[in-house]
C-alpha positions in Angstrom: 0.0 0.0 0.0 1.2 3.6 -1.0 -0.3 6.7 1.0 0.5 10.1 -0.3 -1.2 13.4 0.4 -2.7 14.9 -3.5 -4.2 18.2 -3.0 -4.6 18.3 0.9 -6.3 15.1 1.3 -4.6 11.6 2.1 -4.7 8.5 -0.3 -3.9 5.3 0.1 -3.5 2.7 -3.0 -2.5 -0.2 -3.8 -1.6 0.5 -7.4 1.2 -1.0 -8.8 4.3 1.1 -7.2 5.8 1.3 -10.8 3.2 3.7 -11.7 3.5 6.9 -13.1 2.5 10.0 -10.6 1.0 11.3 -13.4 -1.6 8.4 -14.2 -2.8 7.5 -10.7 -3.3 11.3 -10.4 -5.4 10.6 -13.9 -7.0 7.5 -14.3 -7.6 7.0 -10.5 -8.3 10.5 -8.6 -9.6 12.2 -11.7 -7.5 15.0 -11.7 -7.5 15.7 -15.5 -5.6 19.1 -15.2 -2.3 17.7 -15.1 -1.5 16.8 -19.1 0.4 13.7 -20.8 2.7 15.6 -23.4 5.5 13.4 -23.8 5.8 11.0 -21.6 9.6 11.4 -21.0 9.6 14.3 -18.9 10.6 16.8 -21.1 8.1 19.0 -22.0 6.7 19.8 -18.9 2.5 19.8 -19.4 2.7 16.9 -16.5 4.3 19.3 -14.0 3.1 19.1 -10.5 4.7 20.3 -6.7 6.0 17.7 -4.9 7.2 18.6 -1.4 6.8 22.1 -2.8 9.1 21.4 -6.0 8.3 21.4 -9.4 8.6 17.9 -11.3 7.7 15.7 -14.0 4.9 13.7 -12.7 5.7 11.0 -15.7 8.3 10.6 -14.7 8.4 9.8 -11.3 6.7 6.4 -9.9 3.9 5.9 -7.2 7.2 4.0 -4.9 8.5 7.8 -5.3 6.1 10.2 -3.6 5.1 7.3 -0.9 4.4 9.7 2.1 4.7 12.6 0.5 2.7 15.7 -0.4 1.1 16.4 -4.2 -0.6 19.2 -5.6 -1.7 19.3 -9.1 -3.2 22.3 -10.7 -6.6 21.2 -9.2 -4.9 22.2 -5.7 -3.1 25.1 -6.7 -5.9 27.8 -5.5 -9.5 25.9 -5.1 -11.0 29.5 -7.3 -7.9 29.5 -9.3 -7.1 33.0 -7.7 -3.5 31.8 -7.2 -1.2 35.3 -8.2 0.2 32.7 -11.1 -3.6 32.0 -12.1 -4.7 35.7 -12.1 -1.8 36.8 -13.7 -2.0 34.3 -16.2 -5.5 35.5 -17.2 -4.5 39.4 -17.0 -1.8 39.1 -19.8 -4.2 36.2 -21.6 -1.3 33.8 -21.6 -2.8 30.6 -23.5 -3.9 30.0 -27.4 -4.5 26.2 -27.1 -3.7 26.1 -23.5 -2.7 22.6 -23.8 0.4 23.4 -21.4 -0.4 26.0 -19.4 -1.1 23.9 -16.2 2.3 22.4 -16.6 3.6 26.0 -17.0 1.6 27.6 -14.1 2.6 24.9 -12.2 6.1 25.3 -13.0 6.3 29.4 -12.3 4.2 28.8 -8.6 7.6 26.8 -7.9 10.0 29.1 -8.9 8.2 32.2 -7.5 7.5 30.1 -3.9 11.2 29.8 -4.1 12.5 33.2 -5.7 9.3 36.2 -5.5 11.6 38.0 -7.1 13.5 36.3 -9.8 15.4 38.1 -12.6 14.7 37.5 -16.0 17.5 35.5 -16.7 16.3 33.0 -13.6 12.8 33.1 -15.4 13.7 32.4 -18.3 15.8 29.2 -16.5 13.3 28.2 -14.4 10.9 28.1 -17.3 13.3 26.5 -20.0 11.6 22.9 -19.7 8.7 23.4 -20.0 7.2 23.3 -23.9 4.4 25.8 -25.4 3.8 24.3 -28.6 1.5 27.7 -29.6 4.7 29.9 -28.8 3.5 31.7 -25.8 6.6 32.2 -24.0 6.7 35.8 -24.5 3.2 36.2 -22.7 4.8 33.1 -20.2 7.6 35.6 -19.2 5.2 38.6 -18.9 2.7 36.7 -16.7 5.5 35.3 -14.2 6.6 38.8 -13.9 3.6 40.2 -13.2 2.7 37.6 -10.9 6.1 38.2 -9.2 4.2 41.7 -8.1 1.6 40.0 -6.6 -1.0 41.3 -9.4 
């Protein structure tokens, strides 16, 4: 049995441990926000917090986050109201919007971390993470202006 805590609330499974994060938090809890892009963990539109840091949730196995904490995009901010979220909206970040959990998720971490990162430690933190559309201009804007607290 494997018990891990996904958006404030304790599960316990007895999935096989070899299971991706990122199709228990699927197939089993429902929690549809977090996307299967590569399956590699490359692109980044799987990207949840564990323990508070970003990561590849297909890449990492059920064994992995055994008594740890999860929180998918579903968890970020129950009204999406997070500073990321609001941001995000202001500047109109997404055309397909494919990636964008993956991406939010992704600039929650680094601005948890750093509230006030440079551009150069944006545009690191947020070099894994794929927008297919080409967004990464708005990206950049929104984790700025969500680094103001919008």
């Amino acid at each position: 049995m494997i018990t891990l805590r996904v958006n404030g609330q304790e599960h316990t499974t007895s999935a096989d441990p070899s299971l991706p994060l990122l199709w228990f938090l699927r197939d089993e809890l429902n929690l549809t926000g977090t996307k299967f892009g590569c399956g590699e963990a490359l692109c980044g539109a799987c990207t949840v917090h564990i323990d508070g840091e970003a990561v590849r949730s297909c890449g990492i196995v059920l064994s992995d986050v055994s008594g740890k904490s999860v929180v998918t995009i579903e968890g970020l901010d129950a009204h999406g109201d997070h500073p990321v979220q609001k941001a995000w909206r202001a500047v109109n970040v997404p055309q397909c919007g494919y990636c964008q959990a993956g991406q939010i998720m992704q600039a929650s971490a680094l601005l948890a971390k750093n509230p006030k990162p440079s551009d150069s430690e944006i545009d690191e933190a947020m070099s894994g993470n794929i927008c297919r559309c080409g967004c990464y201009q708005r990206i950049h804007t929104a984790v700025r202006l969500a680094a103001t607290g919008v």
